[in-house]
C-alpha positions, 0 to 999 in steps of 0.5 A: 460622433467625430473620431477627433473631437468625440469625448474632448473637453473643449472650453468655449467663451461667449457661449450664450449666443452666436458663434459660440453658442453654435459652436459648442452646439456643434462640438456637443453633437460630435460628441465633444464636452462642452464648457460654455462661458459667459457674463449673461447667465440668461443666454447661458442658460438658454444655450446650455438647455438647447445643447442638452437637449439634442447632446444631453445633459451630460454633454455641457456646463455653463459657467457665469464667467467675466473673463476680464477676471483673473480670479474668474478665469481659474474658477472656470478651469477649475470647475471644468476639470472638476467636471470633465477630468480633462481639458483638450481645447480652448474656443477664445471667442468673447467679444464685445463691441463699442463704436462711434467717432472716434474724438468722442470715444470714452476711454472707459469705453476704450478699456472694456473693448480691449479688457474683454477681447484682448485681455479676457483672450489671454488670460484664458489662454494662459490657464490653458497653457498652464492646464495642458502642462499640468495634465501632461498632454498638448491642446488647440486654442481657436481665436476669434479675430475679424477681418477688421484684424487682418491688415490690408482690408475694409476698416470702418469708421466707428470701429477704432477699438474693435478693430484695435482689439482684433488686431491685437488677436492676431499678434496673441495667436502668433506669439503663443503659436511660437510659446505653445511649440514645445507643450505641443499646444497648437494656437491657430485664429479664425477671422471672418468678416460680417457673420449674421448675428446679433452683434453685427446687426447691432455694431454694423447693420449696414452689411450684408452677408450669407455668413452664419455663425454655424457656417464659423463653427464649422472652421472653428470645429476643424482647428479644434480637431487633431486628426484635421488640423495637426499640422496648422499652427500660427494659422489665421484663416479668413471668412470672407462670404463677399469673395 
């Protein structure tokens, strides 16, 4: 058990696999409850099992959930509060990826990448902005950005959309570091580069790293934790295995 996340209620999008799957995974054996979200009941399903497995049951919900809808978004809120009682934190880290020349890149395309990493972000940040008022206490959002979204590093070719999407991130952490100030929500940002995972073997199978998705967790879990991280806010913290 961690003091700081012990018996918190912590909301994690893209909850079936990768870093969200490992972090909810962490969180859940410090004690936290867990709220796993995601579009893929299957890996949902299976992330749910494992983490009761060693956390129990009791410790985590899934939730189907598409976050680039509204609708959608306030049933996971709800059923969490109807769960848990409470809400403490929320881990933004859906994402979907689509590359390929940029000339040739559908707009459709386009849309999905920023619907489901920019919109599907603040959509969920604002139900918790708006939870956290209304139970009267503050909180911690994580987002998950890349070093695609930090300016001044490696860009790819194929990765317009993505790397868009993840720069907008950013900018959301900043802005709602400044909105969340006065409900004493903290909004701080995570973004690392390669992390071996099934997305980066898919988009990018040309990197190489040691970064794991636990390896993430662990940062994730520290933004998430008040007695560690109470005095970052508006924080974007790089994780870069290559340095």
């Amino acid at each position: 058990m961690r003091p700081g996340i012990a018996d918190k209620v912590v909301i994690v999008t893209g909850g079936g696999r990768g870093i969200g799957a490992a972090t909810a995974a962490l969180l859940a054996g410090d004690g936290a409850r867990v709220v796993i979200a995601s579009r893929t009941v299957e890996e949902l399903s299976a992330s749910a099992r494992a983490i009761a497995g060693h956390a129990g049951a009791d410790r985590v919900l899934a939730v189907p959930t598409d976050l680039t809808d509204e609708a959608a978004v306030v049933a996971l809120f709800n059923e969490t509060i109807e769960r848990f009682g409470d809400l403490h934190a929320l881990v933004n880290n859906a994402g979907v990826f689509a590359g390929g020349d940029f000339a040739e890149l559908g707009a459709e395309a386009w849309d999905c990448v920023l619907a489901v990493n920019v919109r599907g972000a603040f959509l969920a940040s604002r139900e918790a902005f708006r939870r956290f008022r209304a139970l009267g206490h503050g909180g911690a959002i994580v987002n998950m950005s890349s070093l695609g979204g930090v300016r001044g590093t490696q860009k790819f070719p194929g990765f317009t959309a993505y790397t868009v999407s993840k720069f907008g991130v950013v900018g959301l952490t900043e802005s709602l570091a400044v909105e969340g100030r006065p409900l004493g929500v903290r909004v701080n940002c995570v973004a690392p580069g390669a992390v071996e995972t099934r997305m980066m073997q898919e988009a990018a199978p040309f990197l190489r790293t040691q970064t794991t998705a636990q390896d993430v967790a662990r940062v994730v879990r520290f933004l998430c934790d008040d007695t560690e991280s109470g005095a970052l806010n508006g924080a974007v913290i790089e994780i870069n295995s290559n340095l």
